[in-house]
N, C-alpha and C positions, 0 to 999 in steps of 0.2 A: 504494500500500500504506500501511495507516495505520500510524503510529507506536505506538498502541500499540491493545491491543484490550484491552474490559473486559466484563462479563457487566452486561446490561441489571438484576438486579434490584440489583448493587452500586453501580449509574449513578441509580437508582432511590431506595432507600436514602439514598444520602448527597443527592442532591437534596430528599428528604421532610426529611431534616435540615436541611438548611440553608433550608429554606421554612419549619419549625415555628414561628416568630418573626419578628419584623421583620427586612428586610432589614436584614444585617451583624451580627446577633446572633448566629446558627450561620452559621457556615461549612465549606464544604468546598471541598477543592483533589485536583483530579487530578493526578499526578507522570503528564509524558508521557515520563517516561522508563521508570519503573517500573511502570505501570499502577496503582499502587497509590492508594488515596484515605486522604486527612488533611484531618480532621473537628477545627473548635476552637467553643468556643464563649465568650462575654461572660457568660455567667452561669454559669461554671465547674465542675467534675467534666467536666474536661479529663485522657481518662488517658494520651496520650503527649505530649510535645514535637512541637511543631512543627519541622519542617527548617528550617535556618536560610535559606537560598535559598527559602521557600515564594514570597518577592513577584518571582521572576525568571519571568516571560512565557514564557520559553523551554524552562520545565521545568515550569512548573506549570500546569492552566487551572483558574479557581474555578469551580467548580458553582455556576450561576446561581440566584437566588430566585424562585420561581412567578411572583412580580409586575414580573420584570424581562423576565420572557416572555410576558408578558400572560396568564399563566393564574390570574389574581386575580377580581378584581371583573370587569374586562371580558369574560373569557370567561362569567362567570354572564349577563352585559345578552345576550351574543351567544347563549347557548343560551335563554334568554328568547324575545329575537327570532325564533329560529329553531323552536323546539319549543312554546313557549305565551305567544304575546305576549299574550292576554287578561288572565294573568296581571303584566304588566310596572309597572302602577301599585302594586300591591302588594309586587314584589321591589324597587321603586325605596324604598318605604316602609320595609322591613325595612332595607335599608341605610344609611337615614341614621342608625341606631343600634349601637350596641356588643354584638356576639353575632350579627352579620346572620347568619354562614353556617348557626350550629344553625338560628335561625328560618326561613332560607332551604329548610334540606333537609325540616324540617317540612311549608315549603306545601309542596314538591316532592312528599312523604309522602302530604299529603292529596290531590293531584291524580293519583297512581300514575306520576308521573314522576321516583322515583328513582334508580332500576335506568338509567333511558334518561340522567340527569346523571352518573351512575358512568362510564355507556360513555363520553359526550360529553368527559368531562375525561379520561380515562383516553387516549383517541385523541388530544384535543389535548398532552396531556404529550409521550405518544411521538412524535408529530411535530416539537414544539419538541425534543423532547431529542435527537432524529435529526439536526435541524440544525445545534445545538450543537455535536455529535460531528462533523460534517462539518466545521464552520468550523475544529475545532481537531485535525483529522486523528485521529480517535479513531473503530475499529472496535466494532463491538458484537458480542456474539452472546448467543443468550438462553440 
């Protein structure tokens, strides 16, 4: 039985939070005891206090950043690979520059494979977030 259960789109939410930025810039911490999520962030309009116990492991688990789940850059090479590698010298180009994701969802635009990268990231989230929850004894329900 998991310690605590929390509804997939507040799991959701505060993961898109603390992904909006470079890692450690937003954060968010799930209380396993509370179910409750606490949201801070480094560039501030911070509107509650942090709990004073938020860095104790055994009460709190931090909501990972997309890129610490691989769901950054590598999952865009993997859906590359997998859905239009003919494409791949050109998403490799887009990235060596600053703004790659707009450019990125543009080719995507132009080749009618935007809808199928929405689904592709959308499934790899829930998966990674499913495992997350697993490793820190945290039920879902949607």
């Amino acid at each position: 039985m998991p310690r605590v259960t929390v509804r997939w789109s507040d799991l959701e939410d505060s993961f898109h939070y603390a992904s909006a930025e470079g890692i450690g810039m937003n954060r968010a911490w799930l209380s396993l005891v509370t179910g409750k999520f606490h949201w801070y962030s480094e560039l501030g309009d911070n509107f509650e206090e942090l709990p004073d116990d938020i860095d104790d492991d055994s009460r709190y688990a931090q909501v990972p950043h997309k890129n610490e789940l691989d769901l950054g850059r590598r999952l865009v090479f993997r859906f590359v690979l997998d859905q239009a590698p003919e494409l791949m010298d050109d998403v490799e180009d887009i990235f060596r520059r600053r703004g790659a994701y707009g450019r990125f969802k543009d080719l995507l635009d132009d080749n009618d494979l935007l809808q199928q990268w929405y689904a592709y990231e959308e499934k790899a989230t829930r998966a990674a977030l499913q495992t997350w929850c697993d490793e820190n004894d945290v039920g879902l329900e949607d």
